[in-house]
C-alpha positions in Angstrom: -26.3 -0.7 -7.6 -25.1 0.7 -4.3 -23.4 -1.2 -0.8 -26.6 -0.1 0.8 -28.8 -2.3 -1.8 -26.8 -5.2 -0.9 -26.4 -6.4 2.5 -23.2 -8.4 1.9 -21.7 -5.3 0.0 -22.7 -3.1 3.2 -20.9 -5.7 5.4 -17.8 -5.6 3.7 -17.7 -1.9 3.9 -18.5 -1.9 7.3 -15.6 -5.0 7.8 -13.2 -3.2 6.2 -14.0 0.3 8.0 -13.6 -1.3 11.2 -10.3 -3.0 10.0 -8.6 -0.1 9.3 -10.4 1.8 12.4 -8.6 -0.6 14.7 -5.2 0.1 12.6 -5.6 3.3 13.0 -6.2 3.3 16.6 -3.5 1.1 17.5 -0.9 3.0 15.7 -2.0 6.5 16.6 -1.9 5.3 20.0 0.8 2.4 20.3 3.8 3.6 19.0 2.8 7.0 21.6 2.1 4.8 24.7 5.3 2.3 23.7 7.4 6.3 23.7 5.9 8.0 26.3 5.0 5.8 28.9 6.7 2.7 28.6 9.8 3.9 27.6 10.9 2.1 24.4 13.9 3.2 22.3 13.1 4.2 18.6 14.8 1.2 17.7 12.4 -1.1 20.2 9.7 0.8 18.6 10.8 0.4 15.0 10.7 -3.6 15.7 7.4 -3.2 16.8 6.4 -1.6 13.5 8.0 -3.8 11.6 6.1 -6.8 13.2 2.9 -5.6 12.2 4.0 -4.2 8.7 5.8 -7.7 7.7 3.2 -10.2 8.2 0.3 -8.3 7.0 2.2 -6.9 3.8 3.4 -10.8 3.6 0.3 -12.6 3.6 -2.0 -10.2 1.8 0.0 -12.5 -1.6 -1.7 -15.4 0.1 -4.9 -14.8 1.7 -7.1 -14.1 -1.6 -6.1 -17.5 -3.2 -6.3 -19.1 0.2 -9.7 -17.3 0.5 -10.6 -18.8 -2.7 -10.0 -22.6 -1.2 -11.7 -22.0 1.9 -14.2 -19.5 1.2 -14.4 -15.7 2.0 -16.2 -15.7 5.4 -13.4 -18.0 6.9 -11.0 -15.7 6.2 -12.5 -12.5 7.0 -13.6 -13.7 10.6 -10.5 -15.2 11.5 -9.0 -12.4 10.4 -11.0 -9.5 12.7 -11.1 -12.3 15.3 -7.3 -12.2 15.4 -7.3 -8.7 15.0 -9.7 -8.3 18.0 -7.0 -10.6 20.2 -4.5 -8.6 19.1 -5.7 -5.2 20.4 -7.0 -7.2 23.3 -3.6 -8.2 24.5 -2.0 -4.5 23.9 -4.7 -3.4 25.7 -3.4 -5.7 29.0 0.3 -4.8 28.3 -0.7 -0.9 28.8 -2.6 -1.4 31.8 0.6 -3.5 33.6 2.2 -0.7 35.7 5.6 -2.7 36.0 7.4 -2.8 32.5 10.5 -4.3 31.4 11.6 -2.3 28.1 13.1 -5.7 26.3 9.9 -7.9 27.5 7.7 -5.2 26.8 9.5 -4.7 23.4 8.8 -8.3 22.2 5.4 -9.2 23.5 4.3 -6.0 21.9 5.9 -7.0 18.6 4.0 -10.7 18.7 0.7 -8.8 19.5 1.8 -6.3 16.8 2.3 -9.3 14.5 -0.9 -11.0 15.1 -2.5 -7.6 14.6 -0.7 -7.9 11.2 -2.1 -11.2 10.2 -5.3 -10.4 11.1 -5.4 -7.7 8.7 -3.7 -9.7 6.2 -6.2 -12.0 6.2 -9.1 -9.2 5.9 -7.9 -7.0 3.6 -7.6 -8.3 0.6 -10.6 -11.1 1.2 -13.2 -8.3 1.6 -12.5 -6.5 -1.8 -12.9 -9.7 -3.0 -16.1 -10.2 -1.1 -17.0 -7.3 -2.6 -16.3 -8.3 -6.4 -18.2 -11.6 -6.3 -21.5 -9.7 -5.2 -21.8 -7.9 -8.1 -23.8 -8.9 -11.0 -22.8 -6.4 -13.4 -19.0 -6.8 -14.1 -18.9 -3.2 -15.6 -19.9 -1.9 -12.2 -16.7 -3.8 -10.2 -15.0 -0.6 -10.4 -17.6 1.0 -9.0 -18.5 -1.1 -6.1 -14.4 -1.5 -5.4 -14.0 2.3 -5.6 -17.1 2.5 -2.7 -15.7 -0.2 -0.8 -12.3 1.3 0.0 -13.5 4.6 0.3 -15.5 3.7 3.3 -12.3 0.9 4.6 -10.0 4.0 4.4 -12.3 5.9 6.1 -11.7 3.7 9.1 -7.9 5.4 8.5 -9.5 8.8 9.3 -11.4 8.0 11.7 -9.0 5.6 13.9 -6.1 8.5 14.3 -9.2 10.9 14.7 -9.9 8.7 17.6 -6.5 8.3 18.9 
């Protein structure tokens, strides 16, 4: 009983690889860009950090009994959808040649916190996606285990990227 038997299952990998893809990407490359070119202390870049670490490590305590409520899907395309305006926005603030370190410092942080929730809202929700497809309970394990081996290969692959 494989992800690739199970279309859902195979979604949920491919969810969560992306999720952690885009992570992986914006960090190997935003914390770089916000040094190097935009000229942000550590300190501005810490914040920035933080603003993404806080909300997504806050919400994750929330999201799988709110997923429960509302339903799996909800969650896990509002999350990637908030995601996807998150990097969308960081995107614009590297392309503006005229930067302000402080305005620069806390629009990056909101975008940084978005990016945050978005995961937040994935992350969790997709393991759980994952659990409810499969029939034989002795196999959870199994299926969970294959699961975040393919969402932590979007780790890899995002700073591979980067």
């Amino acid at each position: 009983d494989t992800s690739i038997k199970d279309v859902i299952r195979m979604l949920c990998c491919i969810c969560g690889f992306i999720a952690n893809l885009n992570s992986g990407l914006a960090w190997g490359l935003l914390l770089l860009w916000l040094r190097d070119h935009a000229g942000l202390s550590a300190t501005q870049r810490n914040y920035v950090a933080a603003s993404y670490s806080f909300p997504k490590g806050f919400m994750q305590v929330f999201a799988g009994a709110l997923s429960d409520r509302l339903g799996r899907r909800a969650l896990v395309v509002t999350g990637l959808g908030a995601s996807a305006v998150a990097l969308a926005v960081l995107a614009s603030l590297a392309r503006t040649n005229e930067h302000v370190p402080h305005d620069l410092a806390w629009q990056s942080s909101l975008a940084a916190a978005l990016l945050g929730l978005g995961t937040a809202l994935a992350y969790p929700v997709l393991a759980a996606a994952v659990s409810d497809r499969v029939s034989n309970k002795g196999a959870i394990s199994y299926a969970i285990g294959t699961f975040r081996f393919w969402r932590d290969l979007g780790y890899a692959a995002g700073t591979l990227v980067a």
